[in-house]
N, CA, C and O atoms as a GROMACS GRO file, in nm:
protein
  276
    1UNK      N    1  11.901   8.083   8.927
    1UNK     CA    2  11.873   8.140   9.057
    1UNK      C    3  11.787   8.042   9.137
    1UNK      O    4  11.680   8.016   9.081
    2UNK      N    5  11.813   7.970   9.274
    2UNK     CA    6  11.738   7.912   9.336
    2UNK      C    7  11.594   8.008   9.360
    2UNK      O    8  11.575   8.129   9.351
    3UNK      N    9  11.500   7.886   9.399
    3UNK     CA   10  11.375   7.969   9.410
    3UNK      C   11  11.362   8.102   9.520
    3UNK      O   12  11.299   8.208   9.517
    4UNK      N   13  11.481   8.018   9.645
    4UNK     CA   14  11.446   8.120   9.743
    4UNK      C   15  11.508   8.259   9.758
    4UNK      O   16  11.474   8.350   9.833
    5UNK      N   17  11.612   8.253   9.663
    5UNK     CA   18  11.672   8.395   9.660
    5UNK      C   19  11.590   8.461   9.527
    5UNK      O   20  11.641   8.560   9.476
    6UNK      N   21  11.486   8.418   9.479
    6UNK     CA   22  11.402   8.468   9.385
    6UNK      C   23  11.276   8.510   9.480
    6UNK      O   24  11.222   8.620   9.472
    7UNK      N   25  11.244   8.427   9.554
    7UNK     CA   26  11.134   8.483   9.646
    7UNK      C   27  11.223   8.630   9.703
    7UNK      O   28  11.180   8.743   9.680
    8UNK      N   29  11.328   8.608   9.766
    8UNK     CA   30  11.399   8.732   9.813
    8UNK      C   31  11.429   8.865   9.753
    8UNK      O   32  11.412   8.974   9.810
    9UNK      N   33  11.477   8.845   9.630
    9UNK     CA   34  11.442   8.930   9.513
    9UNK      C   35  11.331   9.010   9.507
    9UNK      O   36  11.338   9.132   9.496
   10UNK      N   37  11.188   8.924   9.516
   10UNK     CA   38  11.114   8.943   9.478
   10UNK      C   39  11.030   9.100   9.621
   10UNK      O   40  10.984   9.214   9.609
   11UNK      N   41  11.056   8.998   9.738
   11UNK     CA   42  11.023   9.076   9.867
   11UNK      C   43  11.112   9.237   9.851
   11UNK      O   44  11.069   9.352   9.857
   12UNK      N   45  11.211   9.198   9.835
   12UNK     CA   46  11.290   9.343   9.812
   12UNK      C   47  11.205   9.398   9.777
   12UNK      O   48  11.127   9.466   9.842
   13UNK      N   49  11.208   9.370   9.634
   13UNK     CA   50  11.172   9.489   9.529
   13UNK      C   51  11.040   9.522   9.572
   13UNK      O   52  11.049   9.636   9.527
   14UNK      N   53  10.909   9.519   9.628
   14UNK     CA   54  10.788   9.520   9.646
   14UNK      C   55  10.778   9.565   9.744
   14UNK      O   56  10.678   9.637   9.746
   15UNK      N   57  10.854   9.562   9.878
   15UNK     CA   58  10.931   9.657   9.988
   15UNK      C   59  10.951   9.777   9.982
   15UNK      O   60  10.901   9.870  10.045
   16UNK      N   61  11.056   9.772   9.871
   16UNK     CA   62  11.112   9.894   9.860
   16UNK      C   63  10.980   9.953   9.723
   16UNK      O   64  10.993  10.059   9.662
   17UNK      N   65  10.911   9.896   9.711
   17UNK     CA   66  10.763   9.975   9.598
   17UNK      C   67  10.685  10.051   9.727
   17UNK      O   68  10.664  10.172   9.730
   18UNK      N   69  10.654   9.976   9.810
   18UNK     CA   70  10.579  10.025   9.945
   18UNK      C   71  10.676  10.136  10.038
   18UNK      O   72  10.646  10.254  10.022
   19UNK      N   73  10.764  10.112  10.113
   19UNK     CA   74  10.810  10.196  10.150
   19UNK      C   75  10.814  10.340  10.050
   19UNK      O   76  10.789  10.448  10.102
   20UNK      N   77  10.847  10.330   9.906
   20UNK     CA   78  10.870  10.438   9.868
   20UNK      C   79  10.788  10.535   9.811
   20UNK      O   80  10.812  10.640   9.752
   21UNK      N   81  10.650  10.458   9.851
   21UNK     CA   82  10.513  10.486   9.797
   21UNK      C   83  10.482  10.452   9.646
   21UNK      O   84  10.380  10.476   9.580
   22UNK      N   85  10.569  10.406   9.619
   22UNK     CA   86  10.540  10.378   9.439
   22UNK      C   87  10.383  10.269   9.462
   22UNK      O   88  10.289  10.264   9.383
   23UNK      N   89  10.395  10.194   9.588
   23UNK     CA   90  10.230  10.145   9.564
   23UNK      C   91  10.228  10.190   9.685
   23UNK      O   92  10.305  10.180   9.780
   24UNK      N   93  10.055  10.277   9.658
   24UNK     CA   94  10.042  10.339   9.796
   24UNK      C   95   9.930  10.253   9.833
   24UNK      O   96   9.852  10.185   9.765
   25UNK      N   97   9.944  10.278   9.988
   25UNK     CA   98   9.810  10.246  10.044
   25UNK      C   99   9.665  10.270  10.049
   25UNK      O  100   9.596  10.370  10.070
   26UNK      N  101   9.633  10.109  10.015
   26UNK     CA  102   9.495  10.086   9.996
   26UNK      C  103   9.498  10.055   9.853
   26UNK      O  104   9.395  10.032   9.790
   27UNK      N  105   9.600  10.055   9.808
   27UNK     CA  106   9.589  10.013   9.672
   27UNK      C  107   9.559   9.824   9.660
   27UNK      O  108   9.602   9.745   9.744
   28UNK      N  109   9.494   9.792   9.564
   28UNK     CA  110   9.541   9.634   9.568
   28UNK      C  111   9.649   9.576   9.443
   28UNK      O  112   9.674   9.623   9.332
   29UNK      N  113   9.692   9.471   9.505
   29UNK     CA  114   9.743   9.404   9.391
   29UNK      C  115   9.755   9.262   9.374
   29UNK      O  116   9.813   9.203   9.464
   30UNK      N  117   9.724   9.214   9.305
   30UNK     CA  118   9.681   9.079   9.222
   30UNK      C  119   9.774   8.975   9.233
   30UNK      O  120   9.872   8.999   9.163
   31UNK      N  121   9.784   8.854   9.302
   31UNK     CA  122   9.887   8.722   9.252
   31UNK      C  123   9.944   8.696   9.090
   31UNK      O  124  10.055   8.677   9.039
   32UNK      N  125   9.775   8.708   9.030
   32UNK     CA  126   9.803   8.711   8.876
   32UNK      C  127   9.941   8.810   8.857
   32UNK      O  128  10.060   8.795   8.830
   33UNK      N  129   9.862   8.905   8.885
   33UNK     CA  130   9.930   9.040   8.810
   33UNK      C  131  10.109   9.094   8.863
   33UNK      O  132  10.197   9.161   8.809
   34UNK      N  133  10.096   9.013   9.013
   34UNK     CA  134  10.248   8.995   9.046
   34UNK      C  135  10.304   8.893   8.947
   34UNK      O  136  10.399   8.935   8.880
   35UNK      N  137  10.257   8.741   8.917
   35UNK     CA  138  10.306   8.666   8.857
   35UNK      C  139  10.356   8.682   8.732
   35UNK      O  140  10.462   8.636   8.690
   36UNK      N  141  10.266   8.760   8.663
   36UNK     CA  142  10.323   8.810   8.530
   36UNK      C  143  10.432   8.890   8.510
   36UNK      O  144  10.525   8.862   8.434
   37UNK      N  145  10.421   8.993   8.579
   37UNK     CA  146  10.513   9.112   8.615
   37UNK      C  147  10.695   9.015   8.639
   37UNK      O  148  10.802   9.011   8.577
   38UNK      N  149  10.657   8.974   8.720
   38UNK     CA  150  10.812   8.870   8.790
   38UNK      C  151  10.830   8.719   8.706
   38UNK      O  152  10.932   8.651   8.696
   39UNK      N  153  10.703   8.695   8.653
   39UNK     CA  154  10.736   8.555   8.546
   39UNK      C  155  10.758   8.492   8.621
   39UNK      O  156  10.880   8.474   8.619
   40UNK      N  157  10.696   8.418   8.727
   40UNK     CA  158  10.721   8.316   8.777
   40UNK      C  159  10.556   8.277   8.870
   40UNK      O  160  10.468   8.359   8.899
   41UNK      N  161  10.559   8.116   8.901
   41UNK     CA  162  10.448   8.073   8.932
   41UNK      C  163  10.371   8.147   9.047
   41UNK      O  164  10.413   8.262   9.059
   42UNK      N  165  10.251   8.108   9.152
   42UNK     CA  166  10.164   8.129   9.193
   42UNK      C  167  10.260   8.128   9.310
   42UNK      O  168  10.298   8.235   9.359
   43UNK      N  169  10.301   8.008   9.357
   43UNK     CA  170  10.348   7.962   9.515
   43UNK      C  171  10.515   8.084   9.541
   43UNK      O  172  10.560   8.088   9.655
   44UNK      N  173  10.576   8.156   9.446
   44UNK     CA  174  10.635   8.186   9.527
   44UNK      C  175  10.587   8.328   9.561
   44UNK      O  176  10.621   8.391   9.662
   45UNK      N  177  10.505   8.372   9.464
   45UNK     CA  178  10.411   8.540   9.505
   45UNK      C  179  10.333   8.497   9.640
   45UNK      O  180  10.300   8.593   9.709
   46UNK      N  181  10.310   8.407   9.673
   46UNK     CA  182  10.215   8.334   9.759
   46UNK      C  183  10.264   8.363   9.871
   46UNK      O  184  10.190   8.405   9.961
   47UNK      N  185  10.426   8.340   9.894
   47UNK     CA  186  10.526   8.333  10.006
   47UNK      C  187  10.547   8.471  10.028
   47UNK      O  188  10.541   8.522  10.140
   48UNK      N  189  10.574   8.535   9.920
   48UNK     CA  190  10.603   8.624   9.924
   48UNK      C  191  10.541   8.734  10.005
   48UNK      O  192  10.600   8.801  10.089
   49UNK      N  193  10.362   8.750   9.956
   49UNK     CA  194  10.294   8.802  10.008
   49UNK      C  195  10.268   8.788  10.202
   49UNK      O  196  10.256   8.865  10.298
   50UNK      N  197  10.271   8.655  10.179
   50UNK     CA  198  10.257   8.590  10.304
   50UNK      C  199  10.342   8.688  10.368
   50UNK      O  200  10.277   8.781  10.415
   51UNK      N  201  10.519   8.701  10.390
   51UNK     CA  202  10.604   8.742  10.450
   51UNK      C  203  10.590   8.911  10.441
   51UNK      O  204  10.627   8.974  10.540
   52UNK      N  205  10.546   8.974  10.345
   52UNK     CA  206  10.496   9.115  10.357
   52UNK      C  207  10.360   9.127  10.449
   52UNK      O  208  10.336   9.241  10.488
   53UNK      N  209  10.282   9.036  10.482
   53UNK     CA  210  10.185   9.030  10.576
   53UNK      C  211  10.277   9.007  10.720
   53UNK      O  212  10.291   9.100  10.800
   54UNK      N  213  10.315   8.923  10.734
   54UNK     CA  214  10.353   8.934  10.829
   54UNK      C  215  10.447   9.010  10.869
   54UNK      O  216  10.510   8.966  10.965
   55UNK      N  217  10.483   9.126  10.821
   55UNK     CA  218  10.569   9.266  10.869
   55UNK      C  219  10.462   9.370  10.833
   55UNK      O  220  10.493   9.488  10.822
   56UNK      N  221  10.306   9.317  10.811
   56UNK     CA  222  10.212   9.415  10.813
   56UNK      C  223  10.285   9.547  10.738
   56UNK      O  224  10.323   9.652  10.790
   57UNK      N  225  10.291   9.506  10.597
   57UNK     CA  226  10.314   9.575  10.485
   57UNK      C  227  10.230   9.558  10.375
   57UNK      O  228  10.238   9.596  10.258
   58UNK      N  229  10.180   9.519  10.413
   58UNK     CA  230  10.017   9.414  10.317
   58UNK      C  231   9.910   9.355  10.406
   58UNK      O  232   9.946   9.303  10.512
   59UNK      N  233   9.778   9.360  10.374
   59UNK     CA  234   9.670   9.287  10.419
   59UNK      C  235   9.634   9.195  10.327
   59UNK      O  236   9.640   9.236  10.211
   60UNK      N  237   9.595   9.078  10.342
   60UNK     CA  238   9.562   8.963  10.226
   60UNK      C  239   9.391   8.964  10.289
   60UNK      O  240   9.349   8.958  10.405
   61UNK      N  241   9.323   8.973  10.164
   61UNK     CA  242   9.182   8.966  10.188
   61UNK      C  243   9.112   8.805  10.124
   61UNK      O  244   9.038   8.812  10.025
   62UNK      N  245   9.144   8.656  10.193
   62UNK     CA  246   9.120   8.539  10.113
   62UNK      C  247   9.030   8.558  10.023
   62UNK      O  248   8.930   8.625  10.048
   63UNK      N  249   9.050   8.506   9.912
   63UNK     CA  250   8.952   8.496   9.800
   63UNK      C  251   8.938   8.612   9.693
   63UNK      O  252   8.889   8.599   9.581
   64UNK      N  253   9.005   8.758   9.763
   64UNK     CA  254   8.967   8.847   9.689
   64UNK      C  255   9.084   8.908   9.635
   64UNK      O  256   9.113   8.877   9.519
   65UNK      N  257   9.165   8.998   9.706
   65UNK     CA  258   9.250   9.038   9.698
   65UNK      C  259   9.374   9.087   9.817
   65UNK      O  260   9.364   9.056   9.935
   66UNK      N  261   9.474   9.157   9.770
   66UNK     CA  262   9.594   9.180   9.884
   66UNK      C  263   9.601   9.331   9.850
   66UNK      O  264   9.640   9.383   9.745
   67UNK      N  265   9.544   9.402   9.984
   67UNK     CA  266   9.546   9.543  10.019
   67UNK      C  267   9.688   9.604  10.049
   67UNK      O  268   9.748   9.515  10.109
   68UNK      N  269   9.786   9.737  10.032
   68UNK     CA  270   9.892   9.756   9.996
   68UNK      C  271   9.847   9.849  10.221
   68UNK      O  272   9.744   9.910  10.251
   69UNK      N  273   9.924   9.829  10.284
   69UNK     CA  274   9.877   9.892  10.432
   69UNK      C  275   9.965   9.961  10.433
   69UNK      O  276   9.982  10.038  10.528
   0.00000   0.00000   0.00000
C-alpha cells in the first residue's frame, strides 16, 4: 500500500470514529497511541492529524496532546 492511501485509510477510519461518537469530544488521543494502534510511523499520524484539524474535527494542543472537537 503506498503511504498515501495509508494516510487515507487511516483519516477514514478516525472520521468515521468521530462522527460516530465512538471518540467523543474532548477526549484526547495520543500520536504514540495512534501509531501503535495503525503500526505505522510518527509522520503519517502527523498528516493525518494535521488534515482532521483542518476540517476542525480535532484540536492539536503542541507539545501535549490532540483534543477529539
Amino acid at each position: 500500500m503506498r503511504p498515501v492511501d495509508l494516510c487515507d485509510e487511516i483519516y477514514r477510519e478516525l472520521t468515521r470514529e468521530i462522527v460516530s461518537m465512538q471518540l467523543l469530544p474532548g477526549q484526547t488521543i495520543s500520536e504514540n497511541g495512534l501509531c501503535e494502534r495503525f503500526g505505522v510511523s510518527r509522520t503519517p499520524i502527523r498528516s493525518v492529524l494535521q488534515r482532521l484539524s483542518h476540517n476542525r474535527l480535532v484540536e492539536i494542543v503542541p507539545h501535549k496532546h490532540t483534543i477529539i472537537t
